[in-house]
C-alpha positions as a Markdown table, in Angstrom:
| # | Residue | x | y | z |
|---|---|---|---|---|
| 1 | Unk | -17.0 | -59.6 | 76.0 |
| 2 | Unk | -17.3 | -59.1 | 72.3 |
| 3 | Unk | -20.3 | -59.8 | 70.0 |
| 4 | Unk | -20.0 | -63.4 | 68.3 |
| 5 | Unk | -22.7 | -63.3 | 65.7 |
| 6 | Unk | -25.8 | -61.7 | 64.7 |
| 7 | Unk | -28.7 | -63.7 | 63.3 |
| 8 | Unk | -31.7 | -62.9 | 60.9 |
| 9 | Unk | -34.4 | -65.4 | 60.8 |
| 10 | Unk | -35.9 | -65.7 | 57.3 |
| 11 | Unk | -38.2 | -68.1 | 55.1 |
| 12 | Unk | -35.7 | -70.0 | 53.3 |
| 13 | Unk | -32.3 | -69.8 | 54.6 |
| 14 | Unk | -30.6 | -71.9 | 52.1 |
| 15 | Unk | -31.3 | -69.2 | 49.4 |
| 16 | Unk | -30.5 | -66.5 | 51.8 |
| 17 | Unk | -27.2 | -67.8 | 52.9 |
| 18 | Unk | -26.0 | -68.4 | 49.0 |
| 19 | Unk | -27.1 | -64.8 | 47.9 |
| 20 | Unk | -25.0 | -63.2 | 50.7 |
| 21 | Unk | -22.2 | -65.6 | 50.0 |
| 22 | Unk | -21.9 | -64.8 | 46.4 |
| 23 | Unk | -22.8 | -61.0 | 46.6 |
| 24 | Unk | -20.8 | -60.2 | 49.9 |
| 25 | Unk | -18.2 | -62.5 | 49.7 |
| 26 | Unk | -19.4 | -64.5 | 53.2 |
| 27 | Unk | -17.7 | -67.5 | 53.5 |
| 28 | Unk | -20.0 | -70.3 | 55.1 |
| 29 | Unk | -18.1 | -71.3 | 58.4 |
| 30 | Unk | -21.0 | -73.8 | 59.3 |
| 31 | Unk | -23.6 | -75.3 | 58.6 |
| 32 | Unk | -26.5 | -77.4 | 60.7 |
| 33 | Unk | -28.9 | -78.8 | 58.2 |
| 34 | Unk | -31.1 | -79.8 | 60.4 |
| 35 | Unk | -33.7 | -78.5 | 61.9 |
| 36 | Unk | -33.5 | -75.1 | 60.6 |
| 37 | Unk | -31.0 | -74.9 | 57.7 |
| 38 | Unk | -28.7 | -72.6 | 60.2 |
| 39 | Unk | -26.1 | -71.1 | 57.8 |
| 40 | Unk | -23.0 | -68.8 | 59.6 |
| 41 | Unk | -21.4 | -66.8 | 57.4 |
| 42 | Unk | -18.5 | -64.6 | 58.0 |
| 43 | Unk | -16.2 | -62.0 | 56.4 |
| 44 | Unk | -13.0 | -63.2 | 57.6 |
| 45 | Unk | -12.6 | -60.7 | 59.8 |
| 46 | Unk | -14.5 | -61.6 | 62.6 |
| 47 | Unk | -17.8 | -60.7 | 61.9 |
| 48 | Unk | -20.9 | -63.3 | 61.7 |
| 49 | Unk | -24.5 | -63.3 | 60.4 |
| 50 | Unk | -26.5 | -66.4 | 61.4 |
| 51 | Unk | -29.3 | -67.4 | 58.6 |
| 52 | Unk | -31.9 | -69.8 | 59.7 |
| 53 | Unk | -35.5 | -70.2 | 60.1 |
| 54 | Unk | -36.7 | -70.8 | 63.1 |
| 55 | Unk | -39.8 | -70.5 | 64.0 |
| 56 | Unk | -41.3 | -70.1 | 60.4 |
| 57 | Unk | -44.2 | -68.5 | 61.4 |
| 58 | Unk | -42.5 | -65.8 | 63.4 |
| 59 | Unk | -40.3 | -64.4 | 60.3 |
| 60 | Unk | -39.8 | -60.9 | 60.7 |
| 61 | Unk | -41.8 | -58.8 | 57.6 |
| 62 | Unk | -38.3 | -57.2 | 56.9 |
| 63 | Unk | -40.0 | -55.7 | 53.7 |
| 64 | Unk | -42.9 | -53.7 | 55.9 |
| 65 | Unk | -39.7 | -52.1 | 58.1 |
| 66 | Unk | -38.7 | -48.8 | 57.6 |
| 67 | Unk | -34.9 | -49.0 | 56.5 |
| 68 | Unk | -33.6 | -47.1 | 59.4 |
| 69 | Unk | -35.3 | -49.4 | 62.1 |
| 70 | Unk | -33.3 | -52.6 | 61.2 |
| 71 | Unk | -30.6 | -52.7 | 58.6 |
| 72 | Unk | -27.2 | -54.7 | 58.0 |
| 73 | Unk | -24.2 | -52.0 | 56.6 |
| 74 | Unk | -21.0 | -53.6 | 54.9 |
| 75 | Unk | -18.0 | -51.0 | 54.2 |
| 76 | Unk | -18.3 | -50.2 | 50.4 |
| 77 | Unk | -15.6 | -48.5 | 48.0 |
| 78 | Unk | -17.9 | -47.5 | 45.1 |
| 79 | Unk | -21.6 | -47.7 | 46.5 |
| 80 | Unk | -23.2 | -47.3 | 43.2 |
| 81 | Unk | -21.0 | -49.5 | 41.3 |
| 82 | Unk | -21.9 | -51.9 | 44.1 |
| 83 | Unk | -25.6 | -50.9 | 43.9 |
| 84 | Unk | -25.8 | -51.5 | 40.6 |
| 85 | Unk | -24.3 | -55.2 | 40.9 |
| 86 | Unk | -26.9 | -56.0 | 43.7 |
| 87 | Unk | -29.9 | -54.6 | 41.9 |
| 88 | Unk | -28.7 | -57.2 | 39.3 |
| 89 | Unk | -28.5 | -59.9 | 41.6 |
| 90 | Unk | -32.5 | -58.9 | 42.9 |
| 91 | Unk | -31.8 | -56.1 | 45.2 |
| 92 | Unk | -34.1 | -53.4 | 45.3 |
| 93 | Unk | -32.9 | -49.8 | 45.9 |
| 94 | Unk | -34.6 | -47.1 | 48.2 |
| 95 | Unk | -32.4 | -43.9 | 49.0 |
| 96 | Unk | -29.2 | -42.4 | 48.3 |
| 97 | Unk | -27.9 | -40.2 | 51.5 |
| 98 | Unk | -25.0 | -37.9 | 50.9 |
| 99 | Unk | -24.3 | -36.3 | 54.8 |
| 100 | Unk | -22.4 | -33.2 | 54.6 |
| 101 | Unk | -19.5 | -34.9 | 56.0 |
| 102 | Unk | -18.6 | -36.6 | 52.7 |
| 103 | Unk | -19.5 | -40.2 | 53.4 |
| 104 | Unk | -21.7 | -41.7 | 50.8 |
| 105 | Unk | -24.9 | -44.3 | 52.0 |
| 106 | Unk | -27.2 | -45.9 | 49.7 |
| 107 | Unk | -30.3 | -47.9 | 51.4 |
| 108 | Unk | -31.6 | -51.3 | 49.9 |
| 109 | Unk | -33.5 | -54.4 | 50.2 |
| 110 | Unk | -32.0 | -57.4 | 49.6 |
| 111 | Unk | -34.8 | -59.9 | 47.1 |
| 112 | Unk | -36.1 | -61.3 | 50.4 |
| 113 | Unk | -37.2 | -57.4 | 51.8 |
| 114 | Unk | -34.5 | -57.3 | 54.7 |
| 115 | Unk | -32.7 | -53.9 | 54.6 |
| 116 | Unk | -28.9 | -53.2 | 53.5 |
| 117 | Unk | -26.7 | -50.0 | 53.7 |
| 118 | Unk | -23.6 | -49.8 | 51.8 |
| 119 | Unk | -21.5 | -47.4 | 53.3 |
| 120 | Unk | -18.5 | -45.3 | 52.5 |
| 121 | Unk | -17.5 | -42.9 | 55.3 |
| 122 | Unk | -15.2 | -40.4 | 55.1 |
| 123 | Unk | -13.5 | -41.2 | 57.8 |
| 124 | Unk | -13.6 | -44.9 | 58.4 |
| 125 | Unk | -15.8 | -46.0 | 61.8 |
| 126 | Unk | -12.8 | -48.2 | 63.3 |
């Protein structure tokens, strides 16, 4: 078996789904509008995030987690340049981790409080 998708609950999709789109260059493979505005998105290269809400009152208070409980990691060249671009978009950022091995992780929030890592390893995890 291989994974098909992860999802993330969250109070409005519809903005959720565009911001990862446009900053992360998800594509939206499909949509169901109805009931919960379920967005997949995916990279192209097999990986899937769902975004929907459903239930609303059982969203996750992604902003209350600590980073390293629950975070989504894309592959980054230049972390800070991309840090930089999402703080302008309405990320938030929270630590810079350097491990001696020369890789290079910054922490963040995306605007909705769910955690982010943007990571450049030294030597590449696949």
């Amino acid at each position: 078996m291989k994974i098909e998708h992860l999802a993330f609950n969250v109070e409005d999709p519809i903005a959720v789904a565009a911001w990862y789109g446009e900053q992360f260059d998800l594509k939206i493979v499909k949509h169901l509008p109805e009931p919960n505005q379920t967005h997949f998105l995916s990279d192209g290269q097999g990986t899937i995030i769902e975004i929907y809400n459903n239930p609303p009152d059982e969203v996750p208070a992604y902003a209350s987690m600590n980073p390293l409980i629950f975070h989504l990691a894309f592959v980054s060249v230049d972390p800070l340049a991309d840090a930089e671009r999402l703080k302008a978009a309405g990320a938030i950022g929270v630590t810079e981790v350097l491990p001696g091995d020369g890789s290079h992780l910054i922490m963040m929030r995306d605007p909705w409080g769910l955690s982010i890592q943007l990571c450049k390893r030294a030597k590449a995890m696949l």
